[in-house]
DRENNU-324748 format. One record per atom (N, C-alpha, C): residue number from 1; residue in three letters; atom name; x, y, z. Coordinates in steps of 0.02 Angstrom, whole numbers. Atoms other than C-alpha are relative to their C-alpha. Example, Ala and Ser with C-alpha at 12.3 -4.5 7.8 and 13.67 -1.06 7.14 Angstrom:
2
+-----+-----+----+--------+--------+--------+
!   k !   r !  a !     px !     py !     pz !
+-----+-----+----+--------+--------+--------+
!   1 ! ALA !  N !     45 !    -59 !      0 !
!   1 ! ALA ! CA !    615 !   -225 !    390 !
!   1 ! ALA !  C !     45 !     60 !      0 !
!   2 ! SER !  N !    -42 !    -59 !     -3 !
!   2 ! SER ! CA !    684 !    -53 !    357 !
!   2 ! SER !  C !    -39 !     55 !     37 !
+-----+-----+----+--------+--------+--------+
This chain:
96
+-----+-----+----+--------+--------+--------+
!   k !   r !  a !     px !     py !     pz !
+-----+-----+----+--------+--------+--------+
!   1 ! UNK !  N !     24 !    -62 !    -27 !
!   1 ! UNK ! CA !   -557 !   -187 !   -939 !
!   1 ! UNK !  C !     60 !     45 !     17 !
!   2 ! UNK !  N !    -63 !    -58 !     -2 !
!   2 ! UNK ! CA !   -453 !    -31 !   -918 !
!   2 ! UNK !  C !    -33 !     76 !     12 !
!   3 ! UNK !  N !     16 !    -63 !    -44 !
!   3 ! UNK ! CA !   -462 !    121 !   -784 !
!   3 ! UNK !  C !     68 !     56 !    -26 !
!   4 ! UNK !  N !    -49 !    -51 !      8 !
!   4 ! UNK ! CA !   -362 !    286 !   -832 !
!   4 ! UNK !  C !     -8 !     31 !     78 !
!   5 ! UNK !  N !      2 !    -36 !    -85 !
!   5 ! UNK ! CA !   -307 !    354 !   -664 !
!   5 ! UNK !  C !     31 !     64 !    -37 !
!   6 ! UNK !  N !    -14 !    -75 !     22 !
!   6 ! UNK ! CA !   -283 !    549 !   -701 !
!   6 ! UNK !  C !     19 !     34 !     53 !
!   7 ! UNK !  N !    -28 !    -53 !    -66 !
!   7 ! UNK ! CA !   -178 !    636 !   -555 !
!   7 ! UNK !  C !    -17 !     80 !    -28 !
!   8 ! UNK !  N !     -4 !    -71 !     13 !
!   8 ! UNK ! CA !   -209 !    828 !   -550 !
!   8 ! UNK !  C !     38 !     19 !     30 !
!   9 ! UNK !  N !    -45 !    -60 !    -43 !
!   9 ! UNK ! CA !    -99 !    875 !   -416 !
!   9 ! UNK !  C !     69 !     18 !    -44 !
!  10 ! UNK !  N !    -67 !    -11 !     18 !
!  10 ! UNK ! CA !     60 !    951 !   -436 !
!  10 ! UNK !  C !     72 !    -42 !     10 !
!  11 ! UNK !  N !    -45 !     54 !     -3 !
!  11 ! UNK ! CA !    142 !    835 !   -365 !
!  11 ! UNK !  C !     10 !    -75 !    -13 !
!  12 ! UNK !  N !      2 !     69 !     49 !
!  12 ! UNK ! CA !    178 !    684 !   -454 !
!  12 ! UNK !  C !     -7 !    -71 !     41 !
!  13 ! UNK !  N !     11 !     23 !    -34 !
!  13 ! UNK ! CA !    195 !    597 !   -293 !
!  13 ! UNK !  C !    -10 !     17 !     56 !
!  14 ! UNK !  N !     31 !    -22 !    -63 !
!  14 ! UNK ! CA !    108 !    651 !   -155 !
!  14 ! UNK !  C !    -32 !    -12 !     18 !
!  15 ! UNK !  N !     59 !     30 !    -45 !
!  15 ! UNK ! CA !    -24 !    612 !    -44 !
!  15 ! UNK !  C !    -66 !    -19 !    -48 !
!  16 ! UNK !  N !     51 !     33 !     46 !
!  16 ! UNK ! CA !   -153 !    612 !   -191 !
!  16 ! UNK !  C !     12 !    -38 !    -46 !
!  17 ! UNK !  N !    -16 !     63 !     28 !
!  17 ! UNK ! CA !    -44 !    497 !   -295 !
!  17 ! UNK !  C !      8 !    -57 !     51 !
!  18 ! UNK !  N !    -38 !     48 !    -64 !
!  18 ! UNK ! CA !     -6 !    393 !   -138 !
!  18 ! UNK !  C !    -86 !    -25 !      5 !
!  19 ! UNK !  N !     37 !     49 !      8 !
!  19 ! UNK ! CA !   -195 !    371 !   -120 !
!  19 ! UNK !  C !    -37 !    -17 !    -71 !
!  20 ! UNK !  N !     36 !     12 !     64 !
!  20 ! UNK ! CA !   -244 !    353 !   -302 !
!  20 ! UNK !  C !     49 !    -70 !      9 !
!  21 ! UNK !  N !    -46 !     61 !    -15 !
!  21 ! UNK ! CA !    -91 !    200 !   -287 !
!  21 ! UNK !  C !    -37 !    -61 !     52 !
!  22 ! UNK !  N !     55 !     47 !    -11 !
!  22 ! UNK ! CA !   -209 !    112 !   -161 !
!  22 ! UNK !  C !    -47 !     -6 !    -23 !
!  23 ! UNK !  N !     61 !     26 !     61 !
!  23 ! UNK ! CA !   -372 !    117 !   -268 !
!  23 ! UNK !  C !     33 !    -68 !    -62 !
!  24 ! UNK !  N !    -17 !     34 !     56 !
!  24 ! UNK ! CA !   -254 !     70 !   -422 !
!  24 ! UNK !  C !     23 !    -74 !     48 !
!  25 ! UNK !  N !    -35 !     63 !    -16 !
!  25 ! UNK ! CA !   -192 !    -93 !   -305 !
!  25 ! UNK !  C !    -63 !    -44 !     -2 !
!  26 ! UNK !  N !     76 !     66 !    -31 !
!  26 ! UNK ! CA !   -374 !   -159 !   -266 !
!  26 ! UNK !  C !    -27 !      5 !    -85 !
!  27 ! UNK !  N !    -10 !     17 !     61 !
!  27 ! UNK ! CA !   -396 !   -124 !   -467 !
!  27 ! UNK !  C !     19 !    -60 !    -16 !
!  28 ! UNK !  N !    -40 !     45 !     24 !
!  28 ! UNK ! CA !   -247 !   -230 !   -508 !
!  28 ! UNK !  C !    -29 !    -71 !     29 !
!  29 ! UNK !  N !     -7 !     65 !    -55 !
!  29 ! UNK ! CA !   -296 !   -358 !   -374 !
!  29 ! UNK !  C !    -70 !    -37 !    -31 !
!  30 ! UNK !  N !     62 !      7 !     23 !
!  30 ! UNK ! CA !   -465 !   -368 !   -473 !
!  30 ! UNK !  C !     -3 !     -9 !    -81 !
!  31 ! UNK !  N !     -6 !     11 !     83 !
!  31 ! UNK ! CA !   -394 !   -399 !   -654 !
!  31 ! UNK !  C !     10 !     39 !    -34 !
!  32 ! UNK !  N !     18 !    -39 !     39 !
!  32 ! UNK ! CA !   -410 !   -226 !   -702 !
!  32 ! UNK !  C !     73 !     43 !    -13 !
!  33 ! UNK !  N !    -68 !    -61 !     25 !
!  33 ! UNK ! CA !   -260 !   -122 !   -818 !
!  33 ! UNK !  C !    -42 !     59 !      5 !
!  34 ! UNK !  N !      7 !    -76 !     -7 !
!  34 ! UNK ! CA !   -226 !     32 !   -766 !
!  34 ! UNK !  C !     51 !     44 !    -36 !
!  35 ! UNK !  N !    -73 !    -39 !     21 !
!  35 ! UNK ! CA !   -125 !    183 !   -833 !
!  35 ! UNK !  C !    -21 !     58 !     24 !
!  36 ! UNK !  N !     -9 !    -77 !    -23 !
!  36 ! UNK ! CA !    -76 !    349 !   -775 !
!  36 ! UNK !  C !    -11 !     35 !    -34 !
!  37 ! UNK !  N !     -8 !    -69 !     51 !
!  37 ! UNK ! CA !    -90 !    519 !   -849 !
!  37 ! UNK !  C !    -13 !     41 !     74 !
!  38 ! UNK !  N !    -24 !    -59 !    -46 !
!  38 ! UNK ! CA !      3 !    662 !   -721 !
!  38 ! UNK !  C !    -15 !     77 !    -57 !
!  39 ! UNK !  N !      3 !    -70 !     60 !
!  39 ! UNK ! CA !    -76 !    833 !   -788 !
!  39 ! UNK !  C !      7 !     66 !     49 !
!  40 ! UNK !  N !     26 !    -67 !    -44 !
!  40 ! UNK ! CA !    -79 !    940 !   -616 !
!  40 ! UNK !  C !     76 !     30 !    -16 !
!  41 ! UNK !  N !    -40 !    -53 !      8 !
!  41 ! UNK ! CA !    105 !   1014 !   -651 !
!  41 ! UNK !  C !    -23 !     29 !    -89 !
!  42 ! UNK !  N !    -22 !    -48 !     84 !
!  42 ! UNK ! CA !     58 !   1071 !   -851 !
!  42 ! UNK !  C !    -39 !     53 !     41 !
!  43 ! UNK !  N !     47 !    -53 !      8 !
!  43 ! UNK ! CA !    -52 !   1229 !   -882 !
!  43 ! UNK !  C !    -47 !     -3 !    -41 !
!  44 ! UNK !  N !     62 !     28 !     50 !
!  44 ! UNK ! CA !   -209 !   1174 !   -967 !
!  44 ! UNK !  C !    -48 !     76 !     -2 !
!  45 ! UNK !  N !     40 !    -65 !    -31 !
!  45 ! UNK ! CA !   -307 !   1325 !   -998 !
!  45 ! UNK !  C !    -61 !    -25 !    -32 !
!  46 ! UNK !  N !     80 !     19 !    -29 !
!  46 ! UNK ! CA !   -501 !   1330 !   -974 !
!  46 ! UNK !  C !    -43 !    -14 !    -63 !
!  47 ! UNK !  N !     57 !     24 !     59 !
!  47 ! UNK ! CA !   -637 !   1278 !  -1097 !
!  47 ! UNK !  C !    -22 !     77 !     -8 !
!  48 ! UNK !  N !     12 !    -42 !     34 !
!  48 ! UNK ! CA !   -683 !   1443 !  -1203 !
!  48 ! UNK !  C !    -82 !      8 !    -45 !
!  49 ! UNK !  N !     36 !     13 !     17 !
!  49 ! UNK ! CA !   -826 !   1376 !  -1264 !
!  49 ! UNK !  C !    -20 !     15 !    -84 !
!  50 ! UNK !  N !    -15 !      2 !     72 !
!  50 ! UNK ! CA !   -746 !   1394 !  -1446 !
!  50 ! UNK !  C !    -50 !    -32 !    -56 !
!  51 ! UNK !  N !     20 !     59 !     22 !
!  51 ! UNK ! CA !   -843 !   1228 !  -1490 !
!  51 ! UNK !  C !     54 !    -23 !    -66 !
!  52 ! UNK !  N !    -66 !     47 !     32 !
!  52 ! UNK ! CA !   -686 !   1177 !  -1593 !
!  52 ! UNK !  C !    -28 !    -75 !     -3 !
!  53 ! UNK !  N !    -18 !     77 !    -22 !
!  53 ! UNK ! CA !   -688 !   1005 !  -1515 !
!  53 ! UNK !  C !    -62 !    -22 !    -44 !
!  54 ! UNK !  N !     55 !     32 !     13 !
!  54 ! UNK ! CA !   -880 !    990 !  -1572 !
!  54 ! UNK !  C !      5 !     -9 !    -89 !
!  55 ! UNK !  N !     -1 !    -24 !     68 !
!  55 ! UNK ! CA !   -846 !   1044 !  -1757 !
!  55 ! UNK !  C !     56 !    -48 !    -34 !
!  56 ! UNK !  N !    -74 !     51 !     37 !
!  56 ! UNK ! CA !   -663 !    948 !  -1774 !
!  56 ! UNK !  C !     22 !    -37 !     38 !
!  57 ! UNK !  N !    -36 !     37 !    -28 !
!  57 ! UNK ! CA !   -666 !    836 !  -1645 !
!  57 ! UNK !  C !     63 !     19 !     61 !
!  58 ! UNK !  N !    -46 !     -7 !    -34 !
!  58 ! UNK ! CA !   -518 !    914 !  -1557 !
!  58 ! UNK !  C !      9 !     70 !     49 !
!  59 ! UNK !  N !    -13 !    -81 !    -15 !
!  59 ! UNK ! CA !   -445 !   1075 !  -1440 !
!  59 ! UNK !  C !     13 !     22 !    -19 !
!  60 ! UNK !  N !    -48 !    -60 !     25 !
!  60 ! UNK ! CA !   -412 !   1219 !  -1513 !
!  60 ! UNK !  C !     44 !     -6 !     47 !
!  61 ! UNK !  N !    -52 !     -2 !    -49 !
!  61 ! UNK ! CA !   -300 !   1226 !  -1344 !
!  61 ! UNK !  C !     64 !    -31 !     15 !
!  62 ! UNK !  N !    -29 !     38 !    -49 !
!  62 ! UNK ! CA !   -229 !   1087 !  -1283 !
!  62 ! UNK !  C !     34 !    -62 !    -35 !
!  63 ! UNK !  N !     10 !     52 !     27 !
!  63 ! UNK ! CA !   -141 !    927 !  -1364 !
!  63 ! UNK !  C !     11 !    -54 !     70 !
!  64 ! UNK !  N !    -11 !     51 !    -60 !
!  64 ! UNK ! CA !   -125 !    838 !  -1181 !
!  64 ! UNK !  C !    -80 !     -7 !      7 !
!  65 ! UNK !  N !     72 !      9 !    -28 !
!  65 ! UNK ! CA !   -334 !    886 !  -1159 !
!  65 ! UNK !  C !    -27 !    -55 !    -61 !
!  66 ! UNK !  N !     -4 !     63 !     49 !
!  66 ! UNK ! CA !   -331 !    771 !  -1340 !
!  66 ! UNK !  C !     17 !    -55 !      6 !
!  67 ! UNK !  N !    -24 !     62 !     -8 !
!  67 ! UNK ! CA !   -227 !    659 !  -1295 !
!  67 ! UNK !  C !    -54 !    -35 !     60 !
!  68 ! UNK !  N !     32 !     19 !    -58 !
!  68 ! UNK ! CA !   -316 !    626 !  -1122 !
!  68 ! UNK !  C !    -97 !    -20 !    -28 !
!  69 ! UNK !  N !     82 !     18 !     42 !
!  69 ! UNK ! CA !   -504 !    630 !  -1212 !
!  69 ! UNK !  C !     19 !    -51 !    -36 !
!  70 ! UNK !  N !     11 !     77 !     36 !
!  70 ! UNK ! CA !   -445 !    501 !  -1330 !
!  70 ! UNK !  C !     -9 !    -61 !     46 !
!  71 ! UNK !  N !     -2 !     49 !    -43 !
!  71 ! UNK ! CA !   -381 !    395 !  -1189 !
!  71 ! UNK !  C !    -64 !    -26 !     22 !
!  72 ! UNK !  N !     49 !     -1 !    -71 !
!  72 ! UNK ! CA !   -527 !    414 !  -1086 !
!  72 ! UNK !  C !    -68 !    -28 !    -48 !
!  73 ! UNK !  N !     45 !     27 !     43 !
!  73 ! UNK ! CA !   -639 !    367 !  -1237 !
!  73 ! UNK !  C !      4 !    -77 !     -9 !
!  74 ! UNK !  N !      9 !     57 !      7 !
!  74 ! UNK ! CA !   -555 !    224 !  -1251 !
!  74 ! UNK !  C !     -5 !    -53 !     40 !
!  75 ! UNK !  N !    -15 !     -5 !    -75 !
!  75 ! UNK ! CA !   -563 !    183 !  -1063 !
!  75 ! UNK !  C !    -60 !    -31 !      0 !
!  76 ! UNK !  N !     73 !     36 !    -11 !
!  76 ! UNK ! CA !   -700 !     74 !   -976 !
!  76 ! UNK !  C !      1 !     70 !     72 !
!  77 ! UNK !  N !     11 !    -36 !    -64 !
!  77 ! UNK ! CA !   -673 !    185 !   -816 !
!  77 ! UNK !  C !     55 !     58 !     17 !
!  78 ! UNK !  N !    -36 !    -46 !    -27 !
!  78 ! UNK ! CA !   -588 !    332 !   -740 !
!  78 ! UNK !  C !    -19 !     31 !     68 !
!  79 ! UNK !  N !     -7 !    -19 !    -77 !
!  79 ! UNK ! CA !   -517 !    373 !   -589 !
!  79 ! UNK !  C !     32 !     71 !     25 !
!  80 ! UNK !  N !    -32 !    -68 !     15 !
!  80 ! UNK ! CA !   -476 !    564 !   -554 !
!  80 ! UNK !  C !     26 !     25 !     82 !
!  81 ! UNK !  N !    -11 !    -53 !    -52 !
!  81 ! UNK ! CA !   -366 !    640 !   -406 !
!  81 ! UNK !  C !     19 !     55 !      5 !
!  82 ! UNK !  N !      7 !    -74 !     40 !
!  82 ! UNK ! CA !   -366 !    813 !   -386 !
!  82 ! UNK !  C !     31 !     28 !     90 !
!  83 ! UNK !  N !     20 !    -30 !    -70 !
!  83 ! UNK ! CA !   -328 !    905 !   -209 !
!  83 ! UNK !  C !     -8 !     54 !     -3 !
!  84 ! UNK !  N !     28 !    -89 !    -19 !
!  84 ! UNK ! CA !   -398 !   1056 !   -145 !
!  84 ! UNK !  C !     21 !      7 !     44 !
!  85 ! UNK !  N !    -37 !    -20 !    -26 !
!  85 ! UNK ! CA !   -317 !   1159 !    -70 !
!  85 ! UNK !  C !    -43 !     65 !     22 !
!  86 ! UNK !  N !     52 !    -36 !    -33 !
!  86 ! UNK ! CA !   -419 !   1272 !     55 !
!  86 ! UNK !  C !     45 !     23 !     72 !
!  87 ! UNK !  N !    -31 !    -48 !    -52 !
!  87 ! UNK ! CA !   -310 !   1410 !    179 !
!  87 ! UNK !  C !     54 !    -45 !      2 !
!  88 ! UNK !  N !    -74 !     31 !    -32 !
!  88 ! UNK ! CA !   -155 !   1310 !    251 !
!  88 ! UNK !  C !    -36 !    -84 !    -10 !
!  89 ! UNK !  N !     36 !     65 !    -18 !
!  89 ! UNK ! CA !   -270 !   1150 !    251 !
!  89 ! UNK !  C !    -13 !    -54 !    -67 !
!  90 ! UNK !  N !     -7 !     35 !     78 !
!  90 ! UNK ! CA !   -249 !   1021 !     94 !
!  90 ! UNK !  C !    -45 !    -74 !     -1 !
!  91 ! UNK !  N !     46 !     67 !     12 !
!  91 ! UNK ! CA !   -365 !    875 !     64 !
!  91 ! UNK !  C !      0 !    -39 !    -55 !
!  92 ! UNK !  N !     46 !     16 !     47 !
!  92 ! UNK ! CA !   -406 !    765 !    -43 !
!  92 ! UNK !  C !    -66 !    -37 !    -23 !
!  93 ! UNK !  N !     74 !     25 !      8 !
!  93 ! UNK ! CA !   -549 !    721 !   -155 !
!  93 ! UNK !  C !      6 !     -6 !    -65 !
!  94 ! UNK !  N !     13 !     50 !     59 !
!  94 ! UNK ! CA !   -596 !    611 !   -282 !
!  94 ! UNK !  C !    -57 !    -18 !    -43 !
!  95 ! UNK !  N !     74 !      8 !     34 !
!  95 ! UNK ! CA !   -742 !    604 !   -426 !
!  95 ! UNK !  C !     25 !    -55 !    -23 !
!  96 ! UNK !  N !     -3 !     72 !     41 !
!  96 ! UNK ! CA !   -787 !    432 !   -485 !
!  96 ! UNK !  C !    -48 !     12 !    -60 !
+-----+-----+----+--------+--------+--------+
């Protein structure tokens, strides 16, 4: 079995890699490979609704939003941290 952990923040290590790093430990501790993919410093720009991807499979945009869709296809699970960032006040939050 095999979880893609997908950081969004910008920072590569920061409080939302720090707790995506405890999830990924109780993972490991449970048999399960994991791998990274850091995308919050690129510039991914937004779905266009081209339908590219539907027609050829792929982005017109992006080859990291390719690369990451393959992964994630080939993936039993994914784990996504993301923080929001709301006035002076930073959180995070996590879709399973």
């Amino acid at each position: 079995m095999k979880v893609i952990i997908l950081n969004g923040s910008p920072k590569a290590n920061g409080n939302t890699a720090t707790a995506l790093h405890e999830v990924e430990r109780m993972l490991i501790q449970q048999g399960i490979e994991t791998e990274w993919i850091h995308v919050g410093h690129l510039q991914i720009h937004g779905c266009i609704a081209c339908n590219k991807c539907w027609t050829s499979g792929v982005c017109a945009f992006s080859d990291i939003v390719n690369e990451v869709s393959a992964k994630m296809r080939e993936a039993d699970g994914l784990l996504i941290g993301s923080p929001k960032i709301q006035e002076e006040l930073v959180e995070t939050h996590y879709i399973r």
